[in-house]
LUMKEPA-745241 format. One line per field, with one value per atom (N, C-alpha, C): residue number from 1; chain; y, x negated, z negated. Coordinates in Angstrom, 2 decimals. Example, Ala and Ser with C-alpha at 12.3 -4.5 7.8 and 13.67 -1.06 7.14 Angstrom:
REM LUMKEPA-745241
lumse 1;1;1;2;2;2;
marke A;A;A;A;A;A;
y -5.69;-4.50;-3.30;-2.25;-1.06;0.03;
x -13.19;-12.30;-13.20;-12.85;-13.67;-12.90;
z -7.80;-7.80;-7.80;-7.08;-7.14;-7.87;
REM end
This chain:
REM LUMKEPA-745241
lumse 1;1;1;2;2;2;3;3;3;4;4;4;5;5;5;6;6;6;7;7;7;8;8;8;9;9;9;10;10;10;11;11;11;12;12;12;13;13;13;14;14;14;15;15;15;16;16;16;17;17;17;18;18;18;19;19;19;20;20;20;21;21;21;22;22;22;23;23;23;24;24;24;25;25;25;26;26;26;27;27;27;28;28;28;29;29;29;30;30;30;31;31;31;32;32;32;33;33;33;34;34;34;35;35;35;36;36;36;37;37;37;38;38;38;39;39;39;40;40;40;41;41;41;42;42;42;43;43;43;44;44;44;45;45;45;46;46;46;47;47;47;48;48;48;49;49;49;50;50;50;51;51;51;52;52;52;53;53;53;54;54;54;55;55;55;56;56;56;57;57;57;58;58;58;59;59;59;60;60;60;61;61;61;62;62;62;63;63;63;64;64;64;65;65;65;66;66;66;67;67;67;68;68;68;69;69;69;70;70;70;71;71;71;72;72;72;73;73;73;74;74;74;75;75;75;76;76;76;77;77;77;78;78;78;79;79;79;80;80;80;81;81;81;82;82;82;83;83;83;84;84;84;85;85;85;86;86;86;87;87;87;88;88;88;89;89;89;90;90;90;91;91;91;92;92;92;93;93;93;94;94;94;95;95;95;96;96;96;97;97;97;98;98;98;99;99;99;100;100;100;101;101;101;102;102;102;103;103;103;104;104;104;
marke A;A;A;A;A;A;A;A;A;A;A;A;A;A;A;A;A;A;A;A;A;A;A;A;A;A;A;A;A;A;A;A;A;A;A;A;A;A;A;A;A;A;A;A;A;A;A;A;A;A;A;A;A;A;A;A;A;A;A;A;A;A;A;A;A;A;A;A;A;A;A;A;A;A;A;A;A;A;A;A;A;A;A;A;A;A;A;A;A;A;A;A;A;A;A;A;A;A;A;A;A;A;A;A;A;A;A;A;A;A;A;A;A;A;A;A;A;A;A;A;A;A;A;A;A;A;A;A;A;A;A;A;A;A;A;A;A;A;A;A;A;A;A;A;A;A;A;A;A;A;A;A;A;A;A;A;A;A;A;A;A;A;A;A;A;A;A;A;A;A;A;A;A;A;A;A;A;A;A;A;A;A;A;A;A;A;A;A;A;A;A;A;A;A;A;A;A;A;A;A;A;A;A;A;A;A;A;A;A;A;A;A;A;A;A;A;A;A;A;A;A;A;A;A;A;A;A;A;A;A;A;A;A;A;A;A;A;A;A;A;A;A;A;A;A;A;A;A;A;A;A;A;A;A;A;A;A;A;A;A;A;A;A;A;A;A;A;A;A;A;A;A;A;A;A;A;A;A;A;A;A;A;A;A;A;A;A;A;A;A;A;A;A;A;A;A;A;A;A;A;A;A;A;A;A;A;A;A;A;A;A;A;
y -57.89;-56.51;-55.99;-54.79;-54.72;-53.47;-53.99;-53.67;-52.01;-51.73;-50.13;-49.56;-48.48;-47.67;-47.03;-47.75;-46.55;-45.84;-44.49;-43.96;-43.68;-43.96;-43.86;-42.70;-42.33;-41.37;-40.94;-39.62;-39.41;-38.97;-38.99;-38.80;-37.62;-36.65;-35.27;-35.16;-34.82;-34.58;-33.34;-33.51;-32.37;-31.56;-30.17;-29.10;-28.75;-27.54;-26.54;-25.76;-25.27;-24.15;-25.13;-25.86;-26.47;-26.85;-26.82;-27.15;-26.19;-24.79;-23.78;-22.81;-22.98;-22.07;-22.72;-22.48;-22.61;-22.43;-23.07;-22.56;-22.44;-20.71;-20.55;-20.73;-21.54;-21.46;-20.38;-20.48;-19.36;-18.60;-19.10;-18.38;-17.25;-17.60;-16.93;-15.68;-15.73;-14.79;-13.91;-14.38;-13.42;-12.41;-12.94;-12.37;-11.41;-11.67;-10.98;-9.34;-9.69;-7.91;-7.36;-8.17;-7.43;-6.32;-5.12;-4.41;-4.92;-4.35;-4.78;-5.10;-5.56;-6.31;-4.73;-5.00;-3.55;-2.76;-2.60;-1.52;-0.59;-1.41;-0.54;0.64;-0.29;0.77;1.34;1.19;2.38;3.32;3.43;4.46;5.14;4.51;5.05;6.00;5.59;6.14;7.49;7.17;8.03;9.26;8.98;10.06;10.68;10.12;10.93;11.71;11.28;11.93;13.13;13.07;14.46;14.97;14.77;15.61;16.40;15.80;16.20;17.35;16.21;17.43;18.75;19.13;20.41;20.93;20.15;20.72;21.90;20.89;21.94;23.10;22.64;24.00;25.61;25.00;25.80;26.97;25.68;26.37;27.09;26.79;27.64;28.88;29.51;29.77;30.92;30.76;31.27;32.04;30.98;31.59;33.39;32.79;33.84;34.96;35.12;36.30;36.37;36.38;36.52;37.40;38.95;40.00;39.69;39.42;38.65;37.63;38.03;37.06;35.68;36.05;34.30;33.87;34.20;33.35;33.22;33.63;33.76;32.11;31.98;30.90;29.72;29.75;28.91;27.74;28.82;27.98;27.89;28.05;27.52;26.23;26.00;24.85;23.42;24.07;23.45;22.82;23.98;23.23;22.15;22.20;21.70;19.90;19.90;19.00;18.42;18.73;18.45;17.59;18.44;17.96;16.55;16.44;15.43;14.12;14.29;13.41;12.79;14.04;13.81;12.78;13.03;12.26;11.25;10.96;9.46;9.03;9.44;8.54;8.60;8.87;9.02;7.90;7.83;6.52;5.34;5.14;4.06;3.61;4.71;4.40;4.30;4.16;3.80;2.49;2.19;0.20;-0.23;0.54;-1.08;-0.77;0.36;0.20;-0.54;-0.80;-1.48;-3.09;-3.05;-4.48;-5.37;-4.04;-4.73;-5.23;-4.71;-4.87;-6.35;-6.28;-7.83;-8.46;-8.31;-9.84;-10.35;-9.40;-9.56;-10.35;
x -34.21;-33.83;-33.78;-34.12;-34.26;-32.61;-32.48;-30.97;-30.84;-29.66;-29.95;-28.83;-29.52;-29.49;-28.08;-27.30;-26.39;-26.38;-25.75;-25.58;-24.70;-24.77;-23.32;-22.94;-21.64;-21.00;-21.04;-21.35;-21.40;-20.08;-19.38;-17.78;-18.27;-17.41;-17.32;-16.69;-17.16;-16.58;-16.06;-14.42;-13.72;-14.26;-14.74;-15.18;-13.77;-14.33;-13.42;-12.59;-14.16;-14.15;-13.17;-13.56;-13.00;-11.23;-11.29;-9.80;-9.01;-9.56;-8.72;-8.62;-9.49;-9.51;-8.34;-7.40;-6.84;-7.43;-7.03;-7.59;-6.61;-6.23;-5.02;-5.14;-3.80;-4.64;-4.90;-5.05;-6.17;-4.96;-3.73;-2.59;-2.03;-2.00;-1.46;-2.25;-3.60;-4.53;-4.19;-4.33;-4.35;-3.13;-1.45;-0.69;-0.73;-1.72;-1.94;-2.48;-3.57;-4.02;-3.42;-2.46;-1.22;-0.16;0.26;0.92;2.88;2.67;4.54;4.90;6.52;7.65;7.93;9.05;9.83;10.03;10.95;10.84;9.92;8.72;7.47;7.17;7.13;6.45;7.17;8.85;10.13;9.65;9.49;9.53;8.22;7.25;5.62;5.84;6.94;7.34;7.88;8.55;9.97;9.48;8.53;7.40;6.90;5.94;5.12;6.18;7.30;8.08;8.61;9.05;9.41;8.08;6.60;5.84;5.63;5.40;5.02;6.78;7.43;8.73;8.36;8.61;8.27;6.80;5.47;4.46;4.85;5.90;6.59;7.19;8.10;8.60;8.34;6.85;5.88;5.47;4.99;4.00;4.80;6.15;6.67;7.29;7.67;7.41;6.73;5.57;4.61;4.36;4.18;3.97;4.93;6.45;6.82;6.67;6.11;5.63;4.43;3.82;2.28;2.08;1.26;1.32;0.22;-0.83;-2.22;-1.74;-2.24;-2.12;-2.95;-3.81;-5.00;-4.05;-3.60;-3.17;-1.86;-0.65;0.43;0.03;-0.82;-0.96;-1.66;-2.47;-2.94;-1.81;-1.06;0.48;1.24;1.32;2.33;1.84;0.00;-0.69;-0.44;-0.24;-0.43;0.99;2.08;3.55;3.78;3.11;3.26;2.90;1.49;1.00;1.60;2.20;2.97;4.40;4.78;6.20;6.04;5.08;4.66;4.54;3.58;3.09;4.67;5.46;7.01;8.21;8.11;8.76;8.15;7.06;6.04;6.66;6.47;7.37;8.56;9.29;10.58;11.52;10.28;10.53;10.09;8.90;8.75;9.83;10.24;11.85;12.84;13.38;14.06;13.85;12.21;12.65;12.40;11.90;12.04;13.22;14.06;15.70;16.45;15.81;16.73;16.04;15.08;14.20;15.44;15.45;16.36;17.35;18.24;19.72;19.72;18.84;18.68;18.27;17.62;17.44;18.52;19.15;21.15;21.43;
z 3.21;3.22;1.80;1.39;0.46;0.05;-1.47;-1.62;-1.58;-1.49;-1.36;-2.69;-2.90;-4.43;-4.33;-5.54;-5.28;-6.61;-6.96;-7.59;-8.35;-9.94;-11.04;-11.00;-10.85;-10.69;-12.39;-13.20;-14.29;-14.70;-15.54;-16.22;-17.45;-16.52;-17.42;-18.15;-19.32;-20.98;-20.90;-21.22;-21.64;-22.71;-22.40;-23.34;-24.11;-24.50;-25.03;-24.04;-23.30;-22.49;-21.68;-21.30;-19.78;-19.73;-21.01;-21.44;-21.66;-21.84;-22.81;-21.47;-20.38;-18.78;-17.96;-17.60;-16.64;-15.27;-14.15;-12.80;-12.22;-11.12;-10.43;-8.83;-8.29;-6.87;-6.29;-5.42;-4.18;-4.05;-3.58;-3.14;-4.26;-5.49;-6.36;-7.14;-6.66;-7.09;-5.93;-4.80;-3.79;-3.68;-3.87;-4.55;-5.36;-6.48;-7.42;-7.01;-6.15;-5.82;-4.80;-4.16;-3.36;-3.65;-3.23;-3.71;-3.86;-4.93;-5.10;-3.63;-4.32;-3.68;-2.49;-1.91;-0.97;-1.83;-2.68;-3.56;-4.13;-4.42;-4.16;-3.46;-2.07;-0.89;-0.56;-0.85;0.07;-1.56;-2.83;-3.61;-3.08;-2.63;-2.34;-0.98;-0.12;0.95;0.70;0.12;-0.06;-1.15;-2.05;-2.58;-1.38;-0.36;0.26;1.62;1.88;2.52;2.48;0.53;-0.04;0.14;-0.15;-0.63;0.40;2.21;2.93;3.49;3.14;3.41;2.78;1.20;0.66;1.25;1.47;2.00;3.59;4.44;5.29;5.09;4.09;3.50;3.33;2.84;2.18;3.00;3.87;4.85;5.86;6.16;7.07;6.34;4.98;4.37;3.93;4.08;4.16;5.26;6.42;7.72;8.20;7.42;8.08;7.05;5.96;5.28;5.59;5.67;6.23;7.31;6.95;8.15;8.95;8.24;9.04;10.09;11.03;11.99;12.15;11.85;11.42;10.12;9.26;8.87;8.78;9.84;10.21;11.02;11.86;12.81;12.04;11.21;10.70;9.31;9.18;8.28;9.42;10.79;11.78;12.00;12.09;12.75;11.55;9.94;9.19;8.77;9.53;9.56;10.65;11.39;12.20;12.27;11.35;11.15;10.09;9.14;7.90;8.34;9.43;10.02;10.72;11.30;12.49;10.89;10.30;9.21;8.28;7.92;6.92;8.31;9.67;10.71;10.64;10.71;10.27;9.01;8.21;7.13;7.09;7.53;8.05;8.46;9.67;10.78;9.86;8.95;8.23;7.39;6.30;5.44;6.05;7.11;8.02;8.65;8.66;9.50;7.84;7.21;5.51;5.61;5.30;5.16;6.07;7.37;8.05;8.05;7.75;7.11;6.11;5.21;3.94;4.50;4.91;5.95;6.32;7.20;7.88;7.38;6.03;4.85;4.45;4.00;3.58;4.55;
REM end
């Protein structure tokens, strides 16, 4: 039988490069392009809550000075949609706040 070939494993020479690169695991990069901790997203919340709150404001507001009737209705449609969107975040800062609660 004739013998069979094996192959020398070659031994890699520490560079520069190879030495001076760190490598991070998979987990901690991925972390990395994740958005902040809770505090984050309740301030990111709690921004778009006010914004869409005063956007209501506005528009109702508006609506009731407005003698035109197209656009008496068109700031009712747009309060309307503003209100629905500011109760949506509403209800979100309300379960992280009650998120937080129950970490305590």
């Amino acid at each position: 039988m004739p013998a069979k070939k094996t192959k020398k494993k070659s031994v890699k020479r520490a560079t520069k490069r190879s030495v001076a690169r760190k490598v991070e695991p998979v987990r901690e990069r991925k972390r990395d392009k994740m958005v902040g901790g809770k505090r984050d997203k309740i301030k990111i919340v709690l921004k778009n809550l006010l914004l869409f709150g005063i956007l209501f404001v506005l528009s109702v507001v508006i609506a009731t000075l407005s003698s035109n009737e197209l656009i008496d209705q068109l700031f009712w449609i747009l309060a309307i949609l503003t209100a629905f969107v500011a109760v949506a975040f509403l209800i979100i800062l309300l379960v992280f706040l009650f998120m937080k609660k129950i970490k305590k």
